[in-house]
C-alpha positions as a Markdown table, in Angstrom:
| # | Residue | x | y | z |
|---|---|---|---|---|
| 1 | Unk | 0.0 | 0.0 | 0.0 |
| 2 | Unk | 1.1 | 3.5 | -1.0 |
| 3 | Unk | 1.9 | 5.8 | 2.2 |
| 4 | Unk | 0.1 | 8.5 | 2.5 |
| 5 | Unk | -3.3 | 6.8 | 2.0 |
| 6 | Unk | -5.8 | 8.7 | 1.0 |
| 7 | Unk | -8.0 | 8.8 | 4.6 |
| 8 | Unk | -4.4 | 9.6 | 5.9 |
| 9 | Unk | -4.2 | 12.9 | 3.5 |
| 10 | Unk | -7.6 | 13.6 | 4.5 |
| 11 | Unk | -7.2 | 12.9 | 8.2 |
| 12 | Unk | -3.6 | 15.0 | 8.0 |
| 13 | Unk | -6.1 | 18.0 | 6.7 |
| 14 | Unk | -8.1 | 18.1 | 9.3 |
| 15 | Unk | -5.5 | 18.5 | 11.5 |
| 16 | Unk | -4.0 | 21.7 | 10.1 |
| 17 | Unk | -7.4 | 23.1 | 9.8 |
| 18 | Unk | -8.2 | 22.4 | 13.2 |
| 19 | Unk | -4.6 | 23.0 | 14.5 |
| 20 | Unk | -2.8 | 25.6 | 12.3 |
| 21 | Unk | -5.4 | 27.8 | 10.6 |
| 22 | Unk | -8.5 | 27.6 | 13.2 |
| 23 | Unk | -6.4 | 29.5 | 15.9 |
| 24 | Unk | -5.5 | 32.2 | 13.2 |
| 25 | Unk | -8.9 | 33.1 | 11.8 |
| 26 | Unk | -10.5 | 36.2 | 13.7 |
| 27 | Unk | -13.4 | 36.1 | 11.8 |
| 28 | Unk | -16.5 | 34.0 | 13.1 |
| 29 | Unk | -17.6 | 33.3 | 9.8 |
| 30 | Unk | -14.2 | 32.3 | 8.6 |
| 31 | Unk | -13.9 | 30.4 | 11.5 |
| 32 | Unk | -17.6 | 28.7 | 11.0 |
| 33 | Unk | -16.1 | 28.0 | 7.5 |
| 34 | Unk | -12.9 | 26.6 | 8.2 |
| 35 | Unk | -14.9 | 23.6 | 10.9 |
| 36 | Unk | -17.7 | 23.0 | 8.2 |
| 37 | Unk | -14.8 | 22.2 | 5.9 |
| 38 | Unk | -13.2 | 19.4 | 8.7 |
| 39 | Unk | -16.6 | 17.8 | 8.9 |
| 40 | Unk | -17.1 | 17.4 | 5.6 |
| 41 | Unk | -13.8 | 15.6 | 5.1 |
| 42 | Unk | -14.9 | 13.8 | 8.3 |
| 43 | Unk | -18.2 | 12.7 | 5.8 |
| 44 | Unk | -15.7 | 12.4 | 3.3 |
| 45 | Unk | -13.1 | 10.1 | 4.5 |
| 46 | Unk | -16.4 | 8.0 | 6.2 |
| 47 | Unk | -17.5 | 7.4 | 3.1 |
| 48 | Unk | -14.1 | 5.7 | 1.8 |
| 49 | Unk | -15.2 | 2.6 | 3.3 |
| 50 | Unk | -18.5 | 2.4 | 2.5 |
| 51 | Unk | -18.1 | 3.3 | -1.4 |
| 52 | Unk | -16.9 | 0.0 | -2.8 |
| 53 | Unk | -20.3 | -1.9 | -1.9 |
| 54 | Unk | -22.5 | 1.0 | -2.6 |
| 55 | Unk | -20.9 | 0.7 | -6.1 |
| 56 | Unk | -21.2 | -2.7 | -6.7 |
| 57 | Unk | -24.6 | -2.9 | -5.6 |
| 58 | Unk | -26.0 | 0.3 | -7.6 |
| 59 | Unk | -24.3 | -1.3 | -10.8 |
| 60 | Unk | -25.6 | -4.8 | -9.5 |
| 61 | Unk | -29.3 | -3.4 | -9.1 |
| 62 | Unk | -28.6 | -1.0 | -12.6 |
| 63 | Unk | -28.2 | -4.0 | -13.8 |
| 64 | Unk | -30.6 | -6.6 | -13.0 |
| 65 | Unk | -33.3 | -3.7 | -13.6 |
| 66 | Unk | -32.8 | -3.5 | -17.0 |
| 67 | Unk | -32.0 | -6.8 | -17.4 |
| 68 | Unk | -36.2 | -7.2 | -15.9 |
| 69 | Unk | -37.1 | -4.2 | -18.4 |
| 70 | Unk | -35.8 | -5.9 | -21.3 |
| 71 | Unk | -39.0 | -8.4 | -21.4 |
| 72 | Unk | -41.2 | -5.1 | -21.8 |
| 73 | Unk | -38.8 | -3.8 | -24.7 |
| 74 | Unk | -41.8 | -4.7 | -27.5 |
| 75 | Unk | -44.5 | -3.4 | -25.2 |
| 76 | Unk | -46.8 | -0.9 | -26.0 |
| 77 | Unk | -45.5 | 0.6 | -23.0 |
| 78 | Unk | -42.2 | 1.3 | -23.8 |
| 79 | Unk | -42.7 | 2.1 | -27.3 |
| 80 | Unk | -45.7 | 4.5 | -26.2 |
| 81 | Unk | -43.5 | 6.1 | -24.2 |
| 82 | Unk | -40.5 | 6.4 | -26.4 |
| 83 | Unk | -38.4 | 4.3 | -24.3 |
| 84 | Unk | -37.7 | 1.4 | -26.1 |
| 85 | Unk | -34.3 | 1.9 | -27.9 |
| 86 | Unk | -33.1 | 3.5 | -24.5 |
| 87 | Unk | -34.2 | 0.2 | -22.9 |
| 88 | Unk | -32.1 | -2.1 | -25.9 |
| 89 | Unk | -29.4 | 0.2 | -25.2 |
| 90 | Unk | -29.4 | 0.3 | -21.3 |
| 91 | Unk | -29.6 | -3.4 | -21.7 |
| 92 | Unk | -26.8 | -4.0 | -23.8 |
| 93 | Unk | -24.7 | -1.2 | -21.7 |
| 94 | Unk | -26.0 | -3.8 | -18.3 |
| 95 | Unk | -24.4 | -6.8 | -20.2 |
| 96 | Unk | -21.0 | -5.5 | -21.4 |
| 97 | Unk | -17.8 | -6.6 | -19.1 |
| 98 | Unk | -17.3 | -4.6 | -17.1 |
| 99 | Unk | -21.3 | -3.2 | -17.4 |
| 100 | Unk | -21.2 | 0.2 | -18.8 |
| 101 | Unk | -21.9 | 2.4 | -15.4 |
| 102 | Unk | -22.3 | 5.9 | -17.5 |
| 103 | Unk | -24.8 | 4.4 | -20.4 |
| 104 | Unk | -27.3 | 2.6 | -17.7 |
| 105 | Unk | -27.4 | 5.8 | -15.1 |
| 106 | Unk | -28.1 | 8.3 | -18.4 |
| 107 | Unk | -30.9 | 5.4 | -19.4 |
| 108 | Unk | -32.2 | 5.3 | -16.5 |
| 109 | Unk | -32.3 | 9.5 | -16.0 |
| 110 | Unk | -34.6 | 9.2 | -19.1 |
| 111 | Unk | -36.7 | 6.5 | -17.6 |
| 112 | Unk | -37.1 | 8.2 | -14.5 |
| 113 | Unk | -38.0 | 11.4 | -16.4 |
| 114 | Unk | -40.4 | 9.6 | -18.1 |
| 115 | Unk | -42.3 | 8.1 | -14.8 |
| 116 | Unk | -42.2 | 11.7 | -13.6 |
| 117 | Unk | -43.7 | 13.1 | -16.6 |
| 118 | Unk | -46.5 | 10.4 | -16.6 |
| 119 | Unk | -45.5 | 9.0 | -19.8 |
| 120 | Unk | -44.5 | 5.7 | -18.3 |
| 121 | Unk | -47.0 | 3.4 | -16.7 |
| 122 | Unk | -47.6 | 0.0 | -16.3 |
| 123 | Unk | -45.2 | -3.2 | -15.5 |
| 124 | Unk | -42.0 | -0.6 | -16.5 |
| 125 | Unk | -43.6 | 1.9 | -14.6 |
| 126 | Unk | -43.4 | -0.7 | -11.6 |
| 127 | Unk | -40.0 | -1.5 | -12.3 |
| 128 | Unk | -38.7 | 1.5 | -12.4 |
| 129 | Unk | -40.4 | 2.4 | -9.3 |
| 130 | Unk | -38.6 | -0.2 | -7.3 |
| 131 | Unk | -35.1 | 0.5 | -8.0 |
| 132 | Unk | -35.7 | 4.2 | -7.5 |
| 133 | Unk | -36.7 | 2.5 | -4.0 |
| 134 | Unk | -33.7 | 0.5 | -4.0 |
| 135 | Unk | -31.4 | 3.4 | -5.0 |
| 136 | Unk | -32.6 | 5.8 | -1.9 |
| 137 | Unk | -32.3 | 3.6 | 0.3 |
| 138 | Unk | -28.5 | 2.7 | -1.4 |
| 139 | Unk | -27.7 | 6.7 | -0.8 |
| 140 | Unk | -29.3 | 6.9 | 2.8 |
| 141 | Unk | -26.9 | 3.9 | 4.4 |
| 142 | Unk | -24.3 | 5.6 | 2.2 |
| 143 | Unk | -24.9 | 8.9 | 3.8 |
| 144 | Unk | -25.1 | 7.8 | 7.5 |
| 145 | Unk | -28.5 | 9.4 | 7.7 |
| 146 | Unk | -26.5 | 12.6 | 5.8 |
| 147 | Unk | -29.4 | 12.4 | 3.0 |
| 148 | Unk | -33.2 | 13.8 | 4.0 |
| 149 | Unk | -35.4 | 11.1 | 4.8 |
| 150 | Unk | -32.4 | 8.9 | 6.4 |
């Protein structure tokens, strides 16, 4: 392992914030300023841990949702909603190795947009629902209750 690791950069921050520049800073907002910073590396270097899974579960879940959608791609649904190239495309982007992260998050943005806008409804609708669901609550253990709703 490389020295300095990167929660060891982060951690060696925090200290001259809290050590060096704190005690110099006359101003109470520079001083409010200079401790939000610390905690957000705190967040930040909290986080480190935690990232790996969250990743391989939202391309896991990315994946086996479109991977579910693809048995709708000749539905009236998808067609009626103009989604069904973005789901043969999200679906080939879930099967390439590695999965194409990028391609299945942007397909998913439009499906999304397309359940908010009411122009998806029905099984996909349902899908799409759920690993909305999944996703939040993905975000919410990421963020240590950091996220609204937590």
């Amino acid at each position: 392992m490389l020295r300095p690791t990167l929660k060891e950069m982060l951690a060696g921050m925090q200290r001259t914030i809290l050590e060096s520049l704190l005690p110099e800073l006359s101003s109470p907002y520079a001083q409010y300023q200079a401790t939000t910073t610390v905690g957000m590396l705190t967040f930040l270097t909290n986080w480190l841990d935690a990232l790996p899974a969250y990743d391989a579960g939202e391309i896991a879940d990315l994946r086996e949702t479109f991977n579910s959608l693809h048995a709708l791609i000749d539905s009236q649904e998808l067609k009626g909603a103009g989604l069904a190239e973005t789901a043969k495309r999200a679906f080939a982007a879930a099967n390439f190795t590695p999965p194409d992260r990028r391609a299945m998050e942007s397909a998913m943005g439009e499906m999304a947009a397309a359940l908010v806008l009411k122009r998806l409804a029905g099984p996909g609708a349902e899908i799409v629902r759920g690993y909305m669901r999944r996703h939040l609550e993905r975000m919410r253990t990421l963020g240590g209750g950091m996220i609204p709703g937590a």
